[in-house]
N, C-alpha and C positions, 0 to 999 in steps of 0.2 A: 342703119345708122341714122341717128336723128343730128339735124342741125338748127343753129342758131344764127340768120346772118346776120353779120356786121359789117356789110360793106355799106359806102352811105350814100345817098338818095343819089345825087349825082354821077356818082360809080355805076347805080343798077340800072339809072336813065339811060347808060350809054351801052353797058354791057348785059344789062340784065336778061338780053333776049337770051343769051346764052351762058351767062353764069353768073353767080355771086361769090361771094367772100363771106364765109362761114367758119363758126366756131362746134366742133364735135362735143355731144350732148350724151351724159352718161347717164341714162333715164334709169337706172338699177339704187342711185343712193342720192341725199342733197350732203354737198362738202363744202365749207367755207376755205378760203384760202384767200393771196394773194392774184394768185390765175384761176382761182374758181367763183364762180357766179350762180348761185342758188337762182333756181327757177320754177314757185309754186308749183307745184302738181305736174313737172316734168321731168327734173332731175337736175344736174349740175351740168352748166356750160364748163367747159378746158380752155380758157381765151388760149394757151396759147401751145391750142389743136388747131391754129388755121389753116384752111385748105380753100383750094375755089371748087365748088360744086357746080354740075351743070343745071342748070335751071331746072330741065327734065326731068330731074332727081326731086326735086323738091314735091311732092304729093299732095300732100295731108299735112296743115296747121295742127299743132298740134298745141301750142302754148306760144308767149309772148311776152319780154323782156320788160319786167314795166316799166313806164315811161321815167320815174323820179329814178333811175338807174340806167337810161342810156349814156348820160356824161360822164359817167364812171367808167363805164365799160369802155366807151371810145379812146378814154384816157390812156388805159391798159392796153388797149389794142395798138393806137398809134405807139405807145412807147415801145410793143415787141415789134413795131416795123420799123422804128427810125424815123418814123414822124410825128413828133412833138411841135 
């Protein structure tokens, strides 16, 4: 399974020895949507497929959310947690 984190800098400083907050990454097609997030040459993020990943897990970079669409994304995210 591929991931995309979105947990934020502050979260990974504290916890990142041992996990993050990620979004599950359907590397087979790119889908637009509401909860989905096209990512060049990797597939579609699921925002709201979060899990927390152990850090351990994480391997191999595989791609990267570009930057003119983290405030989108965070937007989405805090909204399916209750944090707006």
């Amino acid at each position: 399974m591929r991931y995309v984190v979105v947990s934020s800098d502050d979260y990974n400083d504290f916890y990142g020895d041992r996990r993050v907050i990620a979004v599950e990454v359907d590397s087979a097609a790119v889908y637009q949507g509401d909860y989905r997030e096209p990512i060049v040459d990797v597939g579609t993020a699921h925002l709201d497929r979060l899990t927390w990943v152990a850090r351990g897990h994480l391997l191999e970079l595989v791609g990267q959310l570009h930057p003119d669409r983290h405030t989108a994304v965070a937007t989405v995210i805090r909204g399916l947690i209750g944090n707006l």
